[in-house]
N, C-alpha and C positions, 0 to 999 in steps of 0.2 A: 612747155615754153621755157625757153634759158630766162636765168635770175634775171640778165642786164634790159631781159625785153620788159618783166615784170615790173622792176625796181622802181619805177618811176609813176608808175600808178598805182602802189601801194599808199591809202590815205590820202589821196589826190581829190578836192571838191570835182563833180562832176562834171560842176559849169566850166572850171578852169581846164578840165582836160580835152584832146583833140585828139581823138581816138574813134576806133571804130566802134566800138562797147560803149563811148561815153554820147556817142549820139543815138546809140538805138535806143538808151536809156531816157536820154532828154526826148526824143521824137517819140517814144511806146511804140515804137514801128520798127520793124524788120532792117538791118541795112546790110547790103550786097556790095560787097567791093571785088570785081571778078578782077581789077589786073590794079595792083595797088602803083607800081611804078608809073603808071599812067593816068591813073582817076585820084592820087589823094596826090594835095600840092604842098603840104606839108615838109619841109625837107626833112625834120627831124624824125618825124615819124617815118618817112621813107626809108631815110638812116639804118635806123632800128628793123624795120624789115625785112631792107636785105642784109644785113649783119645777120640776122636770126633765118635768114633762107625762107622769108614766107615772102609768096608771091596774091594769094587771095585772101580772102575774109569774106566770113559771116557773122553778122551778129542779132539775135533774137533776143528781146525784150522778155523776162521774166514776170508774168503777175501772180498777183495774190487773188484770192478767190473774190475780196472788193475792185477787183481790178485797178490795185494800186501797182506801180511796176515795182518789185524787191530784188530784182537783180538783172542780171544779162549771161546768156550761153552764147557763148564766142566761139565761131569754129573754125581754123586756118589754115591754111594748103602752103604746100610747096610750092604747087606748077598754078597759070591762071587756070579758072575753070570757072564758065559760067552757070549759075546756079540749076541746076533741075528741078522739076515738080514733085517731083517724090521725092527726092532730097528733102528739098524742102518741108515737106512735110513732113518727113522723120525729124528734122530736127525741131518743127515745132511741136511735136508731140513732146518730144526731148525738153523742149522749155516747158512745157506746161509739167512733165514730171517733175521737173529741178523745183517751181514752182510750191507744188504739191508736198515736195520733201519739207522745204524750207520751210514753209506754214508747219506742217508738224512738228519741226525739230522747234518755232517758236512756241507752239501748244504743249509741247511736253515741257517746257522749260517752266512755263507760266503755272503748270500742273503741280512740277516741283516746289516752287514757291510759294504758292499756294496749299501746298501738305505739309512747309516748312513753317508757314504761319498758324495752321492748327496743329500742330503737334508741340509749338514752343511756346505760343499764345501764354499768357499769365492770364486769361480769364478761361473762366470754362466755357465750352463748344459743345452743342451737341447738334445733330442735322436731325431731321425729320422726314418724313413722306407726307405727301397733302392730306394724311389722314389722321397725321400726328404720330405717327410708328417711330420712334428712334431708330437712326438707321447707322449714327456712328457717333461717337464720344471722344472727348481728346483727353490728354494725360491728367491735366489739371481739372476737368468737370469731374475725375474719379479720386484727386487729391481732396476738392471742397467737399465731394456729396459723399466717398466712403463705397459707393458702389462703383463695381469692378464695367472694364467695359463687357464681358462679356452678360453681367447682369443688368446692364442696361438696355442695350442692343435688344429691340423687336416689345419693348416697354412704350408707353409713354409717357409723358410728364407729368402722370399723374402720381408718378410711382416717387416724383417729392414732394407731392401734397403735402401743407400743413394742417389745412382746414381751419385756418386763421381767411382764407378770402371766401366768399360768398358766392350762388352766382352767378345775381348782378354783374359781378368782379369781374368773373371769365367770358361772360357771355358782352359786355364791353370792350374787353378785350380781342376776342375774334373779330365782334364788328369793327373795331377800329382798322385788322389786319387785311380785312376783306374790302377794305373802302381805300384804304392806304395803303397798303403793304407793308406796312412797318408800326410796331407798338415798343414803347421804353416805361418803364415804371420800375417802382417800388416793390416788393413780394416776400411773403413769408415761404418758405419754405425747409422741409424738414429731412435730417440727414440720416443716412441708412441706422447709426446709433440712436436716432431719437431726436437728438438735438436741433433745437430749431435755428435757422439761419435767415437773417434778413439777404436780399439780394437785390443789386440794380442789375435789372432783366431787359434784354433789348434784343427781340423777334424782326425776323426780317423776310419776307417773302421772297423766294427766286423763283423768276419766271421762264417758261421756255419759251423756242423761239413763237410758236402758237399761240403764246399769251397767256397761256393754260400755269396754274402754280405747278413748278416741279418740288420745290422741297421747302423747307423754313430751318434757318440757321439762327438757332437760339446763342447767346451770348450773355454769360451772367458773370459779377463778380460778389465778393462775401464784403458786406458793409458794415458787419458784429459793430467794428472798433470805431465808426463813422456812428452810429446808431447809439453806441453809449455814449461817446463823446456829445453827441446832441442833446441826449438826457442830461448830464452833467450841466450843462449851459445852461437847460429849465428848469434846472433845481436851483443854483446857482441864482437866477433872479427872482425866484419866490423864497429862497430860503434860506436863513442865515451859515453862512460858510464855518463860522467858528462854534456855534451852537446847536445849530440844525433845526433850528426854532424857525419859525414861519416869520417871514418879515415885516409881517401885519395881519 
């Protein structure tokens, strides 16, 4: 199509436009214009038509797999011509492909963002299988714990056991995830060198579309300096700051 046919529907609301696209769009229905100098009464649009030498139109409504409409395939003739059944039906194949693209190219995009939040994340990430398996770790769960992703990968969480929880501990914990789908707390935990880390821990169930748990996406961050600063505070009100003497 030449610029000057385009130009004016570039960022146009689709209420406001009077077009063949803009009503298959508004209608989610098919629209057939076999001899545009005679069936649209639009002058400007007419204008623009024969300027640009198109004498037909078609235009099929694009869905998405919710059957929401995400676009329109437009198709324009020269000469009139009224529409045929197998035409027609190539071209809605043709829409539902465009359809089909488009959904993907939105999937891949959300995919990206979505890998660009676990790899930048400041907290650590690791996913799971419903069986508890680590199935992936991001940069920062191998900056806090010390272990590489490849030594974590096909472990499970048990591989940062402190054995500071009990378990009472864990086995609340699951209950809570299998009632909820989601558990936040407090945890000790202990780092490939030894060192033990406090951490706020927030598990979260992903379900598929069957209902069924597909994976558990753990989220922790390290609270060492939240954790002493707290101790400080209880020392602070039992104990004399300048002596260190008990306050009674």
């Amino acid at each position: 199509l030449p610029e000057f046919f385009v130009a004016p529907l570039e960022g146009a609301e689709i209420a406001s436009v009077n077009d063949f696209s803009a009503a298959a769009v508004r209608s989610a229905a098919p629209v057939f214009v076999d001899d545009i100098a005679g069936e649209v009464h639009d002058p400007a649009v007419q204008a623009l038509a024969q300027r640009a030498e198109i004498a037909a139109c078609w235009a099929f409504p694009v869905f998405k797999s919710s059957g929401e409409v995400c676009g329109v395939l437009t198709l324009y003739q020269r000469d009139t011509h009224p529409v045929q059944d197998e035409k027609r039906q190539i071209a809605e194949k043709l829409a539902q492909l465009c359809g089909i693209a488009i959904e993907h190219g939105h999937d891949k995009e959300r995919l990206l963002l979505a890998a660009s939040v676990f790899t930048s994340a400041h907290e650590g990430i690791f996913i799971t299988s419903p069986s508890a398996v680590i199935l992936d770790v991001n940069a920062m769960f191998t900056q806090l714990t010390g272990y590489t992703r490849q030594e974590a990968i096909g472990q499970t969480p048990r591989l940062l056991k402190s054995g500071l929880q009990d378990k009472e501990f864990y086995a609340q914990l699951w209950q809570e995830l299998e009632e909820r789908g989601y558990w936040e707390g407090e945890i000790w935990n202990r780092k490939k060198n030894g060192e033990l880390m406090p951490e706020l821990l927030r598990i979260s169930a992903v379900r598929r579309d069957d209902g069924q748990i597909g994976h558990y996406v753990a989220l922790f961050s390290d609270i060492t300096h939240a954790k002493a600063h707290e101790q400080q505070l209880k020392r602070l009100a039992h104990f004399d700051a300048l002596t260190g003497l008990p306050n009674r």
